[in-house]
N, C-alpha and C positions, 0 to 999 in steps of 0.2 A: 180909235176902234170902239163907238157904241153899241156897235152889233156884239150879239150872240152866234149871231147865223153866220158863221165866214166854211163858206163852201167852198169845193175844188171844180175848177173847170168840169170835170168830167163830171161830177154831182151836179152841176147848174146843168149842163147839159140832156143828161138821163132827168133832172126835175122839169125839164123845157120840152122834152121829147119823149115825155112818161109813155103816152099810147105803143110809139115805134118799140120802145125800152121790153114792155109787158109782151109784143107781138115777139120780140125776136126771143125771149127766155122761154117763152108756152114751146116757140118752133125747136129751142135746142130741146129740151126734152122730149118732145116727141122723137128728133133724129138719134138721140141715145137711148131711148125705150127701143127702136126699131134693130139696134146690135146688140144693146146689152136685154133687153125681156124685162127689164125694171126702169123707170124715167131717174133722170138724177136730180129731180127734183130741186134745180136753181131756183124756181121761182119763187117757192116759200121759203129757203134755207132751214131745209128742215132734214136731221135723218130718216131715210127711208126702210122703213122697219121691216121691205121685202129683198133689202140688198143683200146678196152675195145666197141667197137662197134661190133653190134649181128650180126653172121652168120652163117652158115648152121651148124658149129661145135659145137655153143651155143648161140643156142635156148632152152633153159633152162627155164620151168617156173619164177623160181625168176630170172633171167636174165632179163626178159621180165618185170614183176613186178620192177624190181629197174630201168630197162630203163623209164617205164612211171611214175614212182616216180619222176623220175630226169627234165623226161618234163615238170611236173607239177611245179615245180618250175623254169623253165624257162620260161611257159607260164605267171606266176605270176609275174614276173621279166618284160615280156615283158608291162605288164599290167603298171608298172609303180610301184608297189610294192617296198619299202627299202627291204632290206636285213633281217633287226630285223622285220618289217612287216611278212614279207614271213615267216620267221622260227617260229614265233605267230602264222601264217595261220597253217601252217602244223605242227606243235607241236616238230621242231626238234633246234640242240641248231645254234646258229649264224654261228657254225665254220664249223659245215656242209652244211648247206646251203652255206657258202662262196666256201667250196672247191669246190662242185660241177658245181656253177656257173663258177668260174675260170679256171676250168678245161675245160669247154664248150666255154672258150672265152671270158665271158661279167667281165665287172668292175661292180664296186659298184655304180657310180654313172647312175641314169638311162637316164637324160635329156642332 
């Protein structure tokens, strides 16, 4: 085994069929920009820094409802609220209020 390069079939493959590879990844994105308002962005493997934010493809009543769900414990959080505070205020358990929060960016700690 002199080689470095030990590919998998499906690697040799997608490196044999680069053109077809790039065409079918641009087309899935376009088919999930065209449901979800945001592309999912396979072809760079990259986070898409407009996911789960509302726009013209959903504006969805509960969409809108959990976006200002989600404010409302940020506004809390800004207030200077803990974490176990916040999730007492609003009646949900700690691990959701965390994700949320961290998902938005902020730490646990407020000062």
């Amino acid at each position: 085994m002199g080689t470095c390069s030990m590919t998998t079939k499906m690697e040799q493959y997608i490196l044999d069929n680069w053109k077809e590879y790039e065409r079918t990844c641009k087309a899935e994105c376009k088919a999930v920009a065209k449901h979800t308002g945001h592309k999912r962005n396979v072809w760079m493997q990259e986070r898409n820094v407009y996911y789960g934010k509302p726009s013209k493809a959903r504006q969805y009543p509960r969409d809108i409802k959990t976006e200002e769900r989600c404010l409302r414990l940020v506004d809390l959080h800004n207030e200077g609220h803990s974490w176990q505070s916040i999730a007492d205020i609003v009646g949900w358990r700690i691990q959701n209020v965390a994700r949320v929060l961290k998902q938005r960016g902020y730490t646990e700690h407020v000062k």
